[in-house]
C-alpha positions in Angstrom: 162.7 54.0 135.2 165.1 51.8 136.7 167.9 51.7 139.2 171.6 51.7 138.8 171.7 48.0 140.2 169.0 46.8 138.0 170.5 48.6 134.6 173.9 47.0 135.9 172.7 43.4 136.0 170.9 44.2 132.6 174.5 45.4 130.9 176.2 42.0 132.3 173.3 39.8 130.9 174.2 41.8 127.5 177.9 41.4 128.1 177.5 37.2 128.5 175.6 36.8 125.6 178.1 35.9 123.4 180.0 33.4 125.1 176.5 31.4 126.1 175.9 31.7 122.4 179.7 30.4 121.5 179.1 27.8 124.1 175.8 26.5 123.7 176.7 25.6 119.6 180.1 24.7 120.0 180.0 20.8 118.3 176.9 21.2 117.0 177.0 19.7 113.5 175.5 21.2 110.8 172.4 19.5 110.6 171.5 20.0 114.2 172.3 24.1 113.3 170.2 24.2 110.6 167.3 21.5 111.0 163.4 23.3 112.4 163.2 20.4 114.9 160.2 22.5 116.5 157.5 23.4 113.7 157.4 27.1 113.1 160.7 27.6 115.4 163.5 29.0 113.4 166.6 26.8 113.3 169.3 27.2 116.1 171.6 28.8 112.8 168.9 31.2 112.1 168.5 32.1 116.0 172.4 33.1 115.8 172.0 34.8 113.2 168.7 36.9 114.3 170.6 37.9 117.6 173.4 39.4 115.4 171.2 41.6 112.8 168.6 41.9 115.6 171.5 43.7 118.2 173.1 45.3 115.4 169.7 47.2 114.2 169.5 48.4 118.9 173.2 49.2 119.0 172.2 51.4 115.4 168.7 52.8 117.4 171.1 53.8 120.7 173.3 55.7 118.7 170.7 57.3 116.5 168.7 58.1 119.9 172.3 59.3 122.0 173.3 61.6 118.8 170.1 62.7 116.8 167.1 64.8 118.8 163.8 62.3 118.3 164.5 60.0 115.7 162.8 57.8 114.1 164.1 54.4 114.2 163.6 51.8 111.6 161.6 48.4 111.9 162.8 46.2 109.5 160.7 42.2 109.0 162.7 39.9 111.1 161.2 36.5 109.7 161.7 38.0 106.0 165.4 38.4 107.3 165.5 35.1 109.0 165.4 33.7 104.7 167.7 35.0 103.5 170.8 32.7 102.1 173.4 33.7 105.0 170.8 33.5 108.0 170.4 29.3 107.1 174.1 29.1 107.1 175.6 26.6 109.4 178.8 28.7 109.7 178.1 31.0 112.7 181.6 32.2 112.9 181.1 35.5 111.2 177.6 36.3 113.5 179.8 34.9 116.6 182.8 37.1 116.0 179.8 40.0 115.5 178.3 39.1 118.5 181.3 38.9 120.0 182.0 42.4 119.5 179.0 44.4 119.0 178.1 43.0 122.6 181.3 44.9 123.9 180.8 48.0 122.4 177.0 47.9 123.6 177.3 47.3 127.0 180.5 49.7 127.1 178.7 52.4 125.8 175.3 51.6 128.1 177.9 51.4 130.8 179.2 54.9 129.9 175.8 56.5 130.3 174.6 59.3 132.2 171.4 60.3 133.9 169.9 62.5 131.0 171.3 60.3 128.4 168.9 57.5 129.7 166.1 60.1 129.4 166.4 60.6 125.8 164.4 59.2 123.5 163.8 57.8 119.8 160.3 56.7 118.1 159.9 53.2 116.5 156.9 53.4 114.2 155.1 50.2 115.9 156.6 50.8 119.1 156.3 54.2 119.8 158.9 56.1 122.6 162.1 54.3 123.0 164.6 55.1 125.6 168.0 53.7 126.0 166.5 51.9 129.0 163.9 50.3 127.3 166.4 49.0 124.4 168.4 47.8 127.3 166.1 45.8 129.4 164.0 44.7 126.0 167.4 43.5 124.6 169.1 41.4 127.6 165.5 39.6 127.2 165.8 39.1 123.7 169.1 37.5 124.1 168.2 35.1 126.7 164.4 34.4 124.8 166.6 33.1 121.8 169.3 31.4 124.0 166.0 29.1 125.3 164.7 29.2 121.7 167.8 27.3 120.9 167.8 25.2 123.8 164.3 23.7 123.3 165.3 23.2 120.2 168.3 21.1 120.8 166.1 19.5 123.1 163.2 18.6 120.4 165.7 16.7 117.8 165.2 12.9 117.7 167.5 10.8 119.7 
């Protein structure tokens, strides 16, 4: 368990997410969105797009574990995801604007939180107990993994 501070400074990193995502591929064309300049990295596109289902499917296992007694949360294949037609698009705007707001909700209802609705708990098949806690702290990591995912690849494309 962790304290108040530390869940608070997780919730902002949550809240930012968005607007480093926005900013980071702002003018990027659509080659240098949708190019694998790092061999078996996904393309910045298809980083944008994995944050979007990927926080969609924890906001989905918070309110399933906040509402439901035990429940079993869904895995789902991430790099079958990551192929299909929409995750290569170069148009981010619909995963931005999803971002955008799922991102508000999430950390407004993390905010909202009390003491024994951090304690309850969920079970992910591969990943056994879940608590609000740990999709928080795993998440705000997730986010800023794929943020340098992103950034290293930017970095890697030929000048």
């Amino acid at each position: 368990m962790i304290d108040t501070a530390t869940r608070g400074q997780a919730i902002a990193r949550l809240r930012k997410l968005p607007e480093q995502v926005a900013e980071l591929t702002a003018g990027l064309t659509p080659e240098q969105l949708t190019t694998h300049f790092l061999d078996g990295e996904w393309s910045v596109a298809q980083n944008v797009h994995h944050l979007a289902d990927s926080h969609l499917n924890s906001y989905i296992r918070l309110k399933l574990i906040l509402t439901e007694e035990k429940p079993t949360v869904r895995p789902y294949d991430q790099d079958l995801w990551a192929l299909t037609p929409e995750a290569n698009s170069a148009d981010l705007s619909a995963s931005l604007m999803l971002l955008q707001g799922l991102h508000q909700r999430w950390a407004d209802l993390f905010a909202s939180l009390d003491e024994s609705q951090w304690q309850r708990t969920g079970l992910h098949p591969v990943n056994g107990v879940i608590t609000p806690e740990d999709l928080l702290i795993s998440y705000a990591a997730h986010g800023e993994g794929h943020l340098d995912q992103m950034q290293r690849t930017l970095a890697a494309q030929p000048r």
